[in-house]
N, C-alpha and C positions, 0 to 999 in steps of 0.2 A: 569270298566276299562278293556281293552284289553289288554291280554299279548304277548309278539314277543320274546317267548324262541328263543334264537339261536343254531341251529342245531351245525355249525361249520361254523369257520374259513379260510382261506386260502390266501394266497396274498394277503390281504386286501378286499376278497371278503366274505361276511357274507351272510349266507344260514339261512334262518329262517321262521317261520310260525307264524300265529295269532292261538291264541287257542280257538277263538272264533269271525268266520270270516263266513260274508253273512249272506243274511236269505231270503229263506231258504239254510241251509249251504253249501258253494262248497265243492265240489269234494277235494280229497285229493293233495294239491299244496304246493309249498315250492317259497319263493320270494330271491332275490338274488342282494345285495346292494356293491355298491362300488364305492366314493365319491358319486356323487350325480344322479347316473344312477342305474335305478334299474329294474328288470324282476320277471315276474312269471311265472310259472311252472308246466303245471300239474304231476301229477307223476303217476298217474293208469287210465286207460289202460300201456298206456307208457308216456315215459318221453316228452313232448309236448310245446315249447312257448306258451304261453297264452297270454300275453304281453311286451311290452318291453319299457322303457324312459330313453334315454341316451344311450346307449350300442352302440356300432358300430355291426355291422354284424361278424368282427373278434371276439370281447369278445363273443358274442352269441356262 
């Protein structure tokens, strides 16, 4: 089973990761839910969209 600890909270936006994601594993990313739009994220190098479904260009 895969787990999706949540980082935090905010506005109804939930930041979170799988603790056991890809194979072979990506890169260090955090995903970003709120209703039913959601994004990913790389975080290293820098902070980078990866992808996005639902989100307007404003919430981005």
């Amino acid at each position: 089973m895969t787990c999706m600890p949540t980082v935090f909270v905010e506005n109804g936006y939930r930041f979170f990761f799988y603790s056991n994601e890809g194979h072979p594993r990506e890169p260090m990313h955090v995903h970003v839910m709120k209703g039913g739009a959601e994004a990913k994220f790389w975080v290293s190098p820098a902070v980078e969209l990866a992808r996005s479904h639902g989100f307007s260009a404003r919430d981005l």
